[in-house]
Structures are given as C-alpha cells and as structure tokens.
C-alpha positions as CSV (number, residue, x, y, z in Angstrom):
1,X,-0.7,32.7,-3.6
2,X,0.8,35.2,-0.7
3,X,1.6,31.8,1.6
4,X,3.2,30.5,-1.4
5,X,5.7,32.7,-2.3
6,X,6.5,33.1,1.0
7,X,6.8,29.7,2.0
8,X,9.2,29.3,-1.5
9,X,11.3,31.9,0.5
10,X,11.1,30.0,4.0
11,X,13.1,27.0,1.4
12,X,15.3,29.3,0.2
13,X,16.8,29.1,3.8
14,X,16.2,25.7,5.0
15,X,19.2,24.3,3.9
16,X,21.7,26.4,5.3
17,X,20.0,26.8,8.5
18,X,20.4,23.3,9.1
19,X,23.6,23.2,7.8
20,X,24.7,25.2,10.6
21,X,23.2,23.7,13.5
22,X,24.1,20.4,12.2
23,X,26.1,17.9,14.8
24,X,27.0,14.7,12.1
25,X,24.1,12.1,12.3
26,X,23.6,8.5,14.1
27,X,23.1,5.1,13.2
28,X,19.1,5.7,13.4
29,X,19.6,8.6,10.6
30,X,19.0,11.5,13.3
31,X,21.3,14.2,14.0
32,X,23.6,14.7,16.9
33,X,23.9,18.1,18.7
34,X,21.5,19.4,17.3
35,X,20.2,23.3,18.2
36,X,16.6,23.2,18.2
37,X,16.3,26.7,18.6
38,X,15.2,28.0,15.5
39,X,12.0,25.1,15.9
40,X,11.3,25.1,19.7
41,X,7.7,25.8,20.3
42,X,6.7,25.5,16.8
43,X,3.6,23.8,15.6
44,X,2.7,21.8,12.8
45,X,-0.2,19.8,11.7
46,X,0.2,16.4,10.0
47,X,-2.3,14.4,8.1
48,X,-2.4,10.8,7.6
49,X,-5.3,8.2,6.5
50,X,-5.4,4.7,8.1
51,X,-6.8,5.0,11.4
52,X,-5.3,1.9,12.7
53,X,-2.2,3.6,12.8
54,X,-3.2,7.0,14.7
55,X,-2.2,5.6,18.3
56,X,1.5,4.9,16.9
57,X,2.5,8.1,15.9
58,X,0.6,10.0,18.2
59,X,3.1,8.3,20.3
60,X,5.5,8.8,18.2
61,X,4.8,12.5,18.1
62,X,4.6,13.1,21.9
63,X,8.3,11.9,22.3
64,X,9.3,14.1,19.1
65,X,7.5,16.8,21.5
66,X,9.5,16.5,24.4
67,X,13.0,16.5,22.7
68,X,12.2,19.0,20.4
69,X,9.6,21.7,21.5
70,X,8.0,21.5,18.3
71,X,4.0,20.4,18.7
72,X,2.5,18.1,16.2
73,X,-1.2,17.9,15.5
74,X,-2.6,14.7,14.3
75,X,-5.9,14.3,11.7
76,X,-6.6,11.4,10.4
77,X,-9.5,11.3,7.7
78,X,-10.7,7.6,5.8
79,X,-9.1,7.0,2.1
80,X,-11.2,8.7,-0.2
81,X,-12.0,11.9,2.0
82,X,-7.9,12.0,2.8
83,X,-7.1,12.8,-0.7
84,X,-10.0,15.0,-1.7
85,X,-9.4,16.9,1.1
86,X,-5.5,17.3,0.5
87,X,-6.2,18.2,-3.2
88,X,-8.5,21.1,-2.0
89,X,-6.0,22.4,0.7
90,X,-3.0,22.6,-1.8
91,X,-5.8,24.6,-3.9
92,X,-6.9,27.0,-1.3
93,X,-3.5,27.2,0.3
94,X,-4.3,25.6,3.5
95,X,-2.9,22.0,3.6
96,X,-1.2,20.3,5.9
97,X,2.7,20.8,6.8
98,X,3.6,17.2,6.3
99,X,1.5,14.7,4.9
100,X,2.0,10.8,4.6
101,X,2.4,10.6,0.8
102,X,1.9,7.2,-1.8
103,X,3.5,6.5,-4.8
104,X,0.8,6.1,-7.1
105,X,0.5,10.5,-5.6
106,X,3.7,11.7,-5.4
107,X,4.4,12.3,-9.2
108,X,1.4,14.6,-9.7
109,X,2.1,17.0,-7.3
110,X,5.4,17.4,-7.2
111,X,4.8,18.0,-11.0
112,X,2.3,20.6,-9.7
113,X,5.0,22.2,-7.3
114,X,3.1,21.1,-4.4
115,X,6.1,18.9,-2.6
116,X,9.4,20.3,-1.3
117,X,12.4,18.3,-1.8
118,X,14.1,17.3,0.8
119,X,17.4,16.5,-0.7
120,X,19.0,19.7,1.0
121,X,18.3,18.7,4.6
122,X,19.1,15.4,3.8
123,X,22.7,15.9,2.4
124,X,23.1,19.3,5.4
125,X,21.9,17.0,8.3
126,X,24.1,13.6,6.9
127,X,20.9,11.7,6.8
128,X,22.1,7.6,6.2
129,X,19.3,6.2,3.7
130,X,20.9,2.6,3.8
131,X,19.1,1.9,7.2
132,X,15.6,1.7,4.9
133,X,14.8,-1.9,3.8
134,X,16.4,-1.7,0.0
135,X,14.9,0.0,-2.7
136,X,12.4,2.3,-0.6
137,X,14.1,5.5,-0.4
138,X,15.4,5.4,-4.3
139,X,11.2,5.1,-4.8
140,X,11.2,8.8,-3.7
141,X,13.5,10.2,-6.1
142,X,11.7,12.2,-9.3
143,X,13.5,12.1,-12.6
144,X,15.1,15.2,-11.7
145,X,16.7,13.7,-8.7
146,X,14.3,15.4,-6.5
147,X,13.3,13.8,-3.5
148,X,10.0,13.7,-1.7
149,X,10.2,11.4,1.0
150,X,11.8,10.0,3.9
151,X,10.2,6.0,3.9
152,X,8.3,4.9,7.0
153,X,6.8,1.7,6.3
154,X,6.4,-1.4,3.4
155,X,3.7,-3.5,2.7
156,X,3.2,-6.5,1.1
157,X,0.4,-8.9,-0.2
158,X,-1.2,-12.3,1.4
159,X,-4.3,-14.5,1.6
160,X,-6.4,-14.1,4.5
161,X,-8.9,-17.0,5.7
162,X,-11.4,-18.1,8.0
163,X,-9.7,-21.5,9.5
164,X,-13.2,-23.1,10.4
165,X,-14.3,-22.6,6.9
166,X,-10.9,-24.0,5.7
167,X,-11.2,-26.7,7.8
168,X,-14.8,-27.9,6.4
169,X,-13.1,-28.0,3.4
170,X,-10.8,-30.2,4.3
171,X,-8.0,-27.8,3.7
172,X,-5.2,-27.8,6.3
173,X,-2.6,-24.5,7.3
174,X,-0.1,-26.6,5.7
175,X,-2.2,-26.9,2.0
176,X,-3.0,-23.4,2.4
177,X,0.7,-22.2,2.5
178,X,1.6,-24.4,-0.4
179,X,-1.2,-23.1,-3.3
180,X,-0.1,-23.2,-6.6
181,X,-1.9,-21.0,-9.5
182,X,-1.8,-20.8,-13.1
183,X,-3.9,-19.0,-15.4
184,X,-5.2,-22.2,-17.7
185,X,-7.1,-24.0,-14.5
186,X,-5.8,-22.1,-11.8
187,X,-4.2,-25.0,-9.9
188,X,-4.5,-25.7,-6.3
189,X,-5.4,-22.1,-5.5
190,X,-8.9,-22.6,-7.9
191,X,-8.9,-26.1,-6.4
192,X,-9.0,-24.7,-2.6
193,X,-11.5,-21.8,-3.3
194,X,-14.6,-24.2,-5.3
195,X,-13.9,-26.4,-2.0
196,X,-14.4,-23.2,0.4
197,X,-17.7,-21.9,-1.6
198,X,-20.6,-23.6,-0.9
199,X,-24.5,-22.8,-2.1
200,X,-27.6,-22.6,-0.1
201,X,-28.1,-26.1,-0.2
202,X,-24.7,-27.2,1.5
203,X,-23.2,-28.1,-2.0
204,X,-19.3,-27.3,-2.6
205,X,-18.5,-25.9,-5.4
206,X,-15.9,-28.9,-5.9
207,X,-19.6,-31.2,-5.9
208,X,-21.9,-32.5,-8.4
209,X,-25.2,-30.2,-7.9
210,X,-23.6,-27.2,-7.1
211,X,-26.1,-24.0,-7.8
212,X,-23.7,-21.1,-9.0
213,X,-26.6,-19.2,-8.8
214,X,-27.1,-19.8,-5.1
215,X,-24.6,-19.9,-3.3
216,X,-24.1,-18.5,0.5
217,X,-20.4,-18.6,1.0
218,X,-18.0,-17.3,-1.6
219,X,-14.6,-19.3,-1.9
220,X,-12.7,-15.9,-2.6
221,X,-14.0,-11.8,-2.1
222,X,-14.0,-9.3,-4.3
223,X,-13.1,-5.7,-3.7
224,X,-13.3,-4.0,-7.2
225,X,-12.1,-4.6,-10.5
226,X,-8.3,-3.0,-9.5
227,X,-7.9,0.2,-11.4
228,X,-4.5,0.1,-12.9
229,X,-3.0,-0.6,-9.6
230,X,-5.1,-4.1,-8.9
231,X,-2.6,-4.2,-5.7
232,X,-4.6,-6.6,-3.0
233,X,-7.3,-7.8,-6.4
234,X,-5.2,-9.0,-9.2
235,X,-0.9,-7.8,-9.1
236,X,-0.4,-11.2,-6.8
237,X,-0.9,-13.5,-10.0
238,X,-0.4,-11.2,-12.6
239,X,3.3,-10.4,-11.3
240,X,3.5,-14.4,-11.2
241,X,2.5,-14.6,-14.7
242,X,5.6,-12.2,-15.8
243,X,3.4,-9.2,-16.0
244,X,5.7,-6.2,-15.2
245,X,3.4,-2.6,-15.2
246,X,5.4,-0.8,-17.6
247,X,8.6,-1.1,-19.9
248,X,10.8,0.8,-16.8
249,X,9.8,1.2,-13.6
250,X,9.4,3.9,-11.8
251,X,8.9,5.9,-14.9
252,X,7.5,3.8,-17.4
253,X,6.6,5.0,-20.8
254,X,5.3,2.5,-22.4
255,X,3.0,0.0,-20.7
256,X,2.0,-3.6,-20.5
257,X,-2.1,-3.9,-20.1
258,X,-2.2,-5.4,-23.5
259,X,-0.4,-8.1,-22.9
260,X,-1.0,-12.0,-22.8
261,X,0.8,-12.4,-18.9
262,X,-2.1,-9.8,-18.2
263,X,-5.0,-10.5,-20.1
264,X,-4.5,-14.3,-19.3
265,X,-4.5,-13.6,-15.5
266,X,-7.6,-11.3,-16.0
267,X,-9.3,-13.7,-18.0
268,X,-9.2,-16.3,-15.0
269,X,-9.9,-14.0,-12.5
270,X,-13.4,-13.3,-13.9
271,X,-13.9,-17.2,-14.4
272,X,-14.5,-17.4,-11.3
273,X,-17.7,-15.0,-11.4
274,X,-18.6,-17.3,-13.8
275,X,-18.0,-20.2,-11.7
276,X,-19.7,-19.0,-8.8
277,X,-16.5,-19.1,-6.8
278,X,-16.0,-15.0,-6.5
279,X,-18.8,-12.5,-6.4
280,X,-20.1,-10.3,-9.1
281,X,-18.9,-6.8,-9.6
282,X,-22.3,-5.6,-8.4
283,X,-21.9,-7.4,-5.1
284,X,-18.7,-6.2,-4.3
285,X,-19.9,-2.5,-5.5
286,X,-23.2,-2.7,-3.4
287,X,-21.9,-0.7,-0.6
288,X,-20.8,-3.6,1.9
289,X,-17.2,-3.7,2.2
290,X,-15.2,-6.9,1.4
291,X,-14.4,-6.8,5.3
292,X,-17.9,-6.6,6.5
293,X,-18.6,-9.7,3.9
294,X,-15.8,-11.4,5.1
295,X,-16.6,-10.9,8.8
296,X,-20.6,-11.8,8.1
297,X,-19.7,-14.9,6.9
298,X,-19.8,-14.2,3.4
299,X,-16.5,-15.0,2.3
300,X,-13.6,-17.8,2.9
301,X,-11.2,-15.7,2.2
302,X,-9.8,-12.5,1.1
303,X,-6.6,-11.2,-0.7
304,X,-5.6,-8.1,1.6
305,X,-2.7,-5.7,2.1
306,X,-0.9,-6.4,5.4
307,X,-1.5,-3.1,7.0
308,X,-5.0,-4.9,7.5
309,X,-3.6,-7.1,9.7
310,X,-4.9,-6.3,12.5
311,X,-8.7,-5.2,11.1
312,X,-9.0,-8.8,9.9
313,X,-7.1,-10.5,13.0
314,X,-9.7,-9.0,15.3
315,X,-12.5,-9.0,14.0
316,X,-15.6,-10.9,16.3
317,X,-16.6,-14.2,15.5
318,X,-14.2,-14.8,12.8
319,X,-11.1,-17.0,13.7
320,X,-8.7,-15.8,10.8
321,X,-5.4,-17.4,9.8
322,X,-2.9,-15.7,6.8
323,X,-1.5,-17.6,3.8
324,X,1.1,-16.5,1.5
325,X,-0.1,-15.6,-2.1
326,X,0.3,-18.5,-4.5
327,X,3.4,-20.2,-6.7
328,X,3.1,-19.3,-9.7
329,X,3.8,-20.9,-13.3
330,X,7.0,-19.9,-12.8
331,X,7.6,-21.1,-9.4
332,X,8.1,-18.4,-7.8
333,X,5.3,-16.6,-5.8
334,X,4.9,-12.6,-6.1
335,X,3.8,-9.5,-4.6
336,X,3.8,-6.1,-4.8
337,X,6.0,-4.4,-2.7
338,X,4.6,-0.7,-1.4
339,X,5.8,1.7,0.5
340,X,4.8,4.9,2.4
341,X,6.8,7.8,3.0
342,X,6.2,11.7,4.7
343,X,6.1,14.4,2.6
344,X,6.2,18.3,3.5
345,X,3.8,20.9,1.8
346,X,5.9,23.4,0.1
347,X,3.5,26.2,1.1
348,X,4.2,25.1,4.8
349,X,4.7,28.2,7.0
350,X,7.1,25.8,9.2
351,X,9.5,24.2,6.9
352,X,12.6,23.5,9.3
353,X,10.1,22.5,12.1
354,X,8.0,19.8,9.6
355,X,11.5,18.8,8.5
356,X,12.5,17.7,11.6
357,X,9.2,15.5,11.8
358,X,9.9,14.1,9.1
359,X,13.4,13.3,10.1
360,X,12.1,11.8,13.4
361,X,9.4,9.9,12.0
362,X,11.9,8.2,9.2
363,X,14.4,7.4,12.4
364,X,14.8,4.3,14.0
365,X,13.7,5.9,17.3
366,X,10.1,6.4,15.6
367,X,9.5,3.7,13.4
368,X,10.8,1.4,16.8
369,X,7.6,2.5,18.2
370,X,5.3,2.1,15.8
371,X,7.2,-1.6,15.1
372,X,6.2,-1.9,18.8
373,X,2.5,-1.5,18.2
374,X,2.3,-4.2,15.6
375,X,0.3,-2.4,12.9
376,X,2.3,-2.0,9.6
377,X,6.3,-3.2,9.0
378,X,8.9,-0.2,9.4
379,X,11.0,0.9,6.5
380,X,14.2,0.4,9.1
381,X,15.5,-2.7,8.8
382,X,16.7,-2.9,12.3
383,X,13.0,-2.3,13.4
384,X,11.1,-5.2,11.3
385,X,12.3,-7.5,14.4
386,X,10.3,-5.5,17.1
387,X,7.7,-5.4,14.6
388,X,7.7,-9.3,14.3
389,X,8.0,-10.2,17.8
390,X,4.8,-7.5,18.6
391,X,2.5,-9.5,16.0
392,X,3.8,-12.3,17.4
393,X,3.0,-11.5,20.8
394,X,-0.6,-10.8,19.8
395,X,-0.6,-14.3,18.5
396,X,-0.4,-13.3,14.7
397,X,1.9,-15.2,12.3
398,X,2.8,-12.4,10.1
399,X,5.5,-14.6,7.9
400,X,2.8,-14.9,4.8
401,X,4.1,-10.9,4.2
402,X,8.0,-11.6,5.4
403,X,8.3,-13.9,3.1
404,X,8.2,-11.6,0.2
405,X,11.1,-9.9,1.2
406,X,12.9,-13.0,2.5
407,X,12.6,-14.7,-0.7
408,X,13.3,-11.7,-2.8
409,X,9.5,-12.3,-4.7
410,X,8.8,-8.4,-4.3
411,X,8.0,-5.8,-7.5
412,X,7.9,-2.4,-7.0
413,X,4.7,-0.5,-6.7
414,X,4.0,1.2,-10.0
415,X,5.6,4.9,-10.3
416,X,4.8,7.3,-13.5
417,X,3.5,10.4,-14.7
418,X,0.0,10.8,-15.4
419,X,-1.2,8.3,-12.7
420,X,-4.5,9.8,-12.2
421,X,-5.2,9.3,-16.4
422,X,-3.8,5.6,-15.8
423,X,-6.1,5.0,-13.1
424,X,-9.1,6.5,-14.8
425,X,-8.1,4.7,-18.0
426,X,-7.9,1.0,-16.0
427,X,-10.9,1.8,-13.8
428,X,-13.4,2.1,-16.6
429,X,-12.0,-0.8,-18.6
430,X,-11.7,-3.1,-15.4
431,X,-15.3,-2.5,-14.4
432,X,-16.5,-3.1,-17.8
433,X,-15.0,-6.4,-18.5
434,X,-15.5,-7.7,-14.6
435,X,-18.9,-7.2,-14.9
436,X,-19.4,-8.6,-18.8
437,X,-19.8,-5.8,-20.7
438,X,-16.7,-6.5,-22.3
439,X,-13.8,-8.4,-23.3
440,X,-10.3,-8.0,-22.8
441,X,-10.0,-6.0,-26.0
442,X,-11.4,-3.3,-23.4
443,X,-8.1,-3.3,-21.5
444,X,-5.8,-3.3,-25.0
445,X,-8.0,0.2,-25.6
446,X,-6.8,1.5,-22.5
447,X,-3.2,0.5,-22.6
448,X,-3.6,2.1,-26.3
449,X,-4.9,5.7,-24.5
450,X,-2.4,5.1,-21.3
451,X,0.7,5.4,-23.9
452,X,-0.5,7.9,-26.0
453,X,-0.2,10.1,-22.6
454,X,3.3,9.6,-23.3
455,X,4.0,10.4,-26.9
C-alpha cells in the first residue's frame, strides 16, 4: 500500500515534468530535444509473454539504452504463467513497470486502478497517434477517456497448411486461397478439409468407406472450444456469418451469443467432430498442443493467429504454406483484428523513465526494428513494409493476414467490462456443447448470465 500511494504521487508530477523538458515531437511520434536528465541511469523492468518476440525488443531496448540512460530489463514468462503472475504482483505490490497489455485485460485493471493513463504525457510530449494503423490507438481509450496504451503491433487471422498433404488432396495454393464457407454445408472450405483427412486405412474423408472412427490425419485442428473470444477457433466464420460480439463495441452491453449468425456457425463447427474431419474436445485437451499435432503429422491444417508465423513456418519436417480465412455467405471474408499495446504499472517507482519506454517502443524507430525481425506486423503504418519485405526475405508469403487490412474485412477484438465473467461464462458453455454434453441452448444460458452483468 506504501508503494502505492507513493507512486500515485510520482503521477501527480509526471505531466508537468515532461511538459517542461518537452522539444515538439517527430514524424515517428518521439520528442525532439529532449532532457533526459530527470531519467538517465534509471532502471525499469518490463514484462512481456511471447517468446518469439524477446530478441526484438531486447534490441529494441539496447538502442533505447544508449540514447537515453535508462536500463530496461526484459522477462518473458509463457501465456498462462504471464498473467497469473502479473495479477499477483499488482496484489503484492511488486509488478512490473511496463507491461505489454491485451484488450480482452485492460478493462479490469484499470477498473481496479492498476494502469496509469497516459493521456498527460501524451498531450505534454505532442505524441501524433495517426502514424498507428487506424483504429488501434482509439482501442486504448476507457469510457472515461482514459488511455492505457501506446499500440505496438496488430494481428490478424489465416489458415495454415501442410502443402504435401494439400497436394495429395489434390488441392492446389490457388484452391486454397479461394475457399468459400457457409454454415448449411460449409462450402469449399468443408469440401477441402474431408479431402485432407484421411483414416488408418488410406480412405479420404471425401470416399466411400471412410472410418470416422479411425482416422490418422485430421482435415482441420482443434485448439479449444474458444471461450468467448474463439479468436484463431471460431470468430473467422462467425464474423462472416454477421455475428458482431456485442450491440457496441468496445463497450458492449448487450451481447450476441444467442443468436442464429452464432449458433449456426457453432453448430457446423462441431459437425465436423461428428464427421470425423476435426478432433474431439478430448483430443485437443489431452495435453499435446495443436502445434505439436500439426507438426507430428496429425493435422492438415490449422487456423492460427499470425504472430505464429514463424513457429509454424519453421517447424522440422513440415513444409507449411498460409491461406487466407474463407469467403463467407456474404462474400466477404473476415477476421479479427487484435492489437497489443504497453502499459505502465501505476505503482511503478519510475513513472517518467517507463514513460519514455513506452514512448520508444510505440515509435517508428522501435517498431522499425522489430518490423525488421519479421515476427509480428507493427502498429506504424510506415513500418508494415519492412515487416513485409523481412517475411518475405525468409521466404514467407505473409499476404493471407495483409489482406484483412487491405480489403477492409477486419472487426475489432472484443472490448467490455467484466471480461473475465464473459470468458468464464463462454468457456463452460463452449466446452460443454463441443464435447456433446449439450446443445446450443447452453450458449443462449450464458449470453442470458453475460448481460445480466450489465443490468
């Protein structure tokens, strides 16, 4: 509680200090002139969870060294153990300075005071939001105008294959870019995955004899049922059905789980358990993860987030190729369209030295870097070329996750209140009707709970 109140008066000042060592800022969103006084030879740590990105901003943080003084310490922990472990540091008073943030994360603690907002700094040090691809620096902004983040990255949704597998199916790149989907018979997309999964006995599950009960290569993977999220399992072809999350977004009240464009595209989803073209919930809970599968053999394909790109790209034995996510009924293909961002601890003992990190890492100078290393697409516009050209370089055609943005066939990732609840909610009703214990009337009873979290 003592390194609370006294970092609450550290933010008291922030503003105005910057304010008066402020030079006007660049094109990259960093500040000119700027006296570094007040933060040379400070040290802060800074957390963040995919490790494929550590080498990046490592980099990025030993040029922020040099031109600032300020020392940055990097931890990386995996997915599960990041956010456990954040959630007992804000409780013992201990967390990291700045932390890479998600939006399904943000809303809960800044309800629970645990995020400063950086609107201040932002307005004293001229910061110019329009270099961030559009939309992902509003996604940062509470409904008190606060703001929690500076962005650093997007993401986007495809389909990632094995091309011998797609070949024996007598599937070409050029079929596999074109897949069309519906929720009645699921189209050419169904059509491609019974040709990909075949049973012990060599049999297709587009032939006569195929043993669903059998089989030895799965069409598609499964992850999980989704939670309420479903972000790489099942947003691609719900968002094409005309599901939207909520009735507003970010900040939805009232939400949208009961509804046919959801239920439908559920409904066909777990058809394919049925059909022996996806694995059951068990399988894809039994402790082998959908890339080990997919790298075993196990699957043809997978529905992944392209900050995976290069897990999947390199992994042995595995020659992997990426499609875009299908056309939907209404033409049009979808995806969610995520975004991370940096946010600083309010209990931070180094509030104008974490602000400046986080400054550096939303410039152009940073996110040019980590562009450079081909791992995830920068929030900075001017940087998704360098990013391009690097997966490119590594021989990776990276266009099935451009396109989204290209062809304007993006949604924003879900932002509300009560996430956690949501999730919880979702997570038991998905898991029930993916593995039969239920029907859809399982996810109407959540939506029912979700929006009475509202009233």
């Amino acid at each position: 509680m003592r390194r609370h109140t006294r970092a609450l008066a550290a933010f008291a000042v922030v503003p105005f200090a910057l304010a008066a060592c402020s030079g006007g800022s660049t094109d990259d969103g960093a500040t000119e002139g700027e006296d570094a006084g007040t933060t040379e030879g400070a040290s802060i740590n800074y957390w963040l969870w995919d490790a494929n990105q550590l080498p990046a901003y490592q980099q990025c943080a030993d040029v922020f060294a040099e031109s600032s003084g300020i020392t940055v310490t990097i931890e990386q922990y995996g997915w599960d153990d990041y956010w456990s472990g954040l959630t007992n540091n804000f409780v013992a008073g201990n967390a990291p300075d700045v932390f890479t943030d998600h939006l399904s994360q943000y809303p809960q603690y800044a309800s629970q005071d645990q995020l400063l907002d950086i609107n201040p700094m932002i307005e004293a040090d001229d910061v110019d939001l329009t270099i961030y691809q559009d939309g992902l620096a509003d996604l940062w902004v509470d409904e008190e105008g606060a703001r929690y983040g500076l962005p650093k990255d997007w993401d986007t949704i495809a389909v990632f294959y094995n091309t011998e597998m797609v070949a024996a199916a007598g599937l070409s790149p050029e079929a596999m870019a074109e897949l069309t989907w519906n929720p009645t018979d699921g189209g050419t997309y169904e059509e491609a995955i019974a040709a990909m999964t075949v049973d012990a006995n060599g049999v297709r599950g587009n032939e006569a004899g195929f043993d669903k009960s059998n089989v030895a290569v799965y069409g598609l993977g499964l992850a999980g049922s989704g939670g309420a999220f479903g972000q790489t399992e099942w947003s691609m072809y719900a968002m094409a059905n005309g599901f939207e999350y909520a009735n507003q977004n970010p900040w939805g009240t009232e939400w949208n789980f009961d509804s046919a464009e959801f239920q439908d595209t559920m409904v066909w989803w777990r058809s394919l358990i049925e059909k022996g073209y996806m694995p059951t919930l068990e399988i894809a809970q039994s402790g082998v993860s959908l890339q080990e599968n997919y790298g075993a053999g196990n699957y043809a394909m997978i529905t992944e987030g392209s900050w995976n790109t290069n897990a999947y790209m390199t992994l042995e034995g595995v020659t992997t190729a990426i499609a875009p996510t299908p056309v939907g009924p209404n033409d049009v293909r979808a995806s969610l369209f995520n975004g991370l961002a940096d946010s600083i601890w309010i209990g931070t003992d180094e509030p104008e030295a974490s602000w400046e990190w986080v400054k550096f890492l939303g410039s152009a100078e940073c996110q040019d870097l980590v562009a450079g290393q081909a791992v995830v697409f920068p929030a900075v516009k001017s940087s998704l070329d360098i990013a391009n050209d690097a997966f490119t370089a590594k021989g990776y055609d990276v266009s099935a996750f451009t396109v989204h943005v290209e062809d304007g066939t993006t949604h924003l990732a879900p932002i509300a209140n009560h996430f956690a609840e949501i999730q919880a909610a979702m997570t038991a009703a998905g898991e029930r009707f993916m593995s039969f214990q239920a029907e859809t009337d399982a996810y109407t009873t959540a939506n029912d709970e979700i929006n009475g979290l509202f009233d």
